[in-house]
N, C-alpha and C positions, 0 to 999 in steps of 0.2 A: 218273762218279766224279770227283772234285776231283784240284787237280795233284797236292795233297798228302796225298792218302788213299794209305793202304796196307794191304797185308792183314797178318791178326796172326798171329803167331808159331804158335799154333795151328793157324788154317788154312793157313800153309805146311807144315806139319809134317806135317797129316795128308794133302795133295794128293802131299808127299812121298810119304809110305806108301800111299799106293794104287795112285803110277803105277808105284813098285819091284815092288809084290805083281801089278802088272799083266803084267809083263813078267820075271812066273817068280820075283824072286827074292826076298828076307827083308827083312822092315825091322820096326823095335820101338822106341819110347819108351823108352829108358835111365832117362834124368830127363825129370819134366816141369818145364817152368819158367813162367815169367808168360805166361798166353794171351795176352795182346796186344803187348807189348815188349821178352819175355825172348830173351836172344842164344841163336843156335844153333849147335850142335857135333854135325857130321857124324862118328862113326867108321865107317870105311871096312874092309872083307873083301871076301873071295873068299874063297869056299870054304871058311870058317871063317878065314883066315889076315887076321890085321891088316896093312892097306898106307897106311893114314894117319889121320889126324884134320885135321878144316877145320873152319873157322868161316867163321860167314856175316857180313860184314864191309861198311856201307858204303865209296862208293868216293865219287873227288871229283865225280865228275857227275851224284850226287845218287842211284846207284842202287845194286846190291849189287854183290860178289862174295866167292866163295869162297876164301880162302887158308888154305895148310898153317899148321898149328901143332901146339903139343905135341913129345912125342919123335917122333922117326924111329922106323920099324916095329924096325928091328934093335936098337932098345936094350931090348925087351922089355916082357912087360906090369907090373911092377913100376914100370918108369915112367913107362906111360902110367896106371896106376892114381894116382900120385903125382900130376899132371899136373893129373887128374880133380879130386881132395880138393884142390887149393887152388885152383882155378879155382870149384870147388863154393862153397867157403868165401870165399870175396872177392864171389864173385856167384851169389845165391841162388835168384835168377832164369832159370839159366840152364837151358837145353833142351840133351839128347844125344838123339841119335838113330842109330842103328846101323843100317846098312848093307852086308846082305852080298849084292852081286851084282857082275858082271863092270862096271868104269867108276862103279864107287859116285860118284865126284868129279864128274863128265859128270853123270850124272843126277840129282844134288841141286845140282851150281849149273846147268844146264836151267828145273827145278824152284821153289827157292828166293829164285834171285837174279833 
């Protein structure tokens, strides 16, 4: 593979979802976004309960990582709902993908990044 090949949005997403469903727990397409260069946004559970939202973010040595964003879990879903709709509407592009097992964070930046 060349320096600068990368895999697309797509096939992270679904390698995603298969190693989550491998290892017992839930994972589902929210939104789909551009199969080959649309940004990703991990939401994060246990056990049905909301514990974050990430994005998949490059970094300065050229590779990825996962950092928080969006509200914090205790401000409710009201504004991680909000959150969503103008993240949606700026970029159209974008992928959500849901997450509910134990270390959701752990295993999609393992995964993704």
């Amino acid at each position: 593979m060349a320096a600068d090949a990368r895999l697309t949005s797509a096939t992270l997403v679904a390698a995603l979802r298969r190693r989550v469903t491998a290892e017992g727990g839930f994972a589902t397409v929210v939104v789909r976004g551009d199969d080959i260069s649309g940004v990703i946004l991990v939401q994060a559970l246990e056990r049905g309960r909301f514990t974050g939202l990430f994005e998949r973010v490059p970094n300065l040595d050229g590779n990825y990582a996962l950092m928080p964003c969006g509200p914090a879990p205790e401000d409710g879903a009201e504004a991680l709902d909000q959150y969503i709709a103008r993240r949606r509407r700026s970029d159209p592009d974008l992928w959500i993908i849901e997450l509910d097992i134990p270390n959701a964070e752990r295993f999609a930046a393992e995964t993704i990044c």
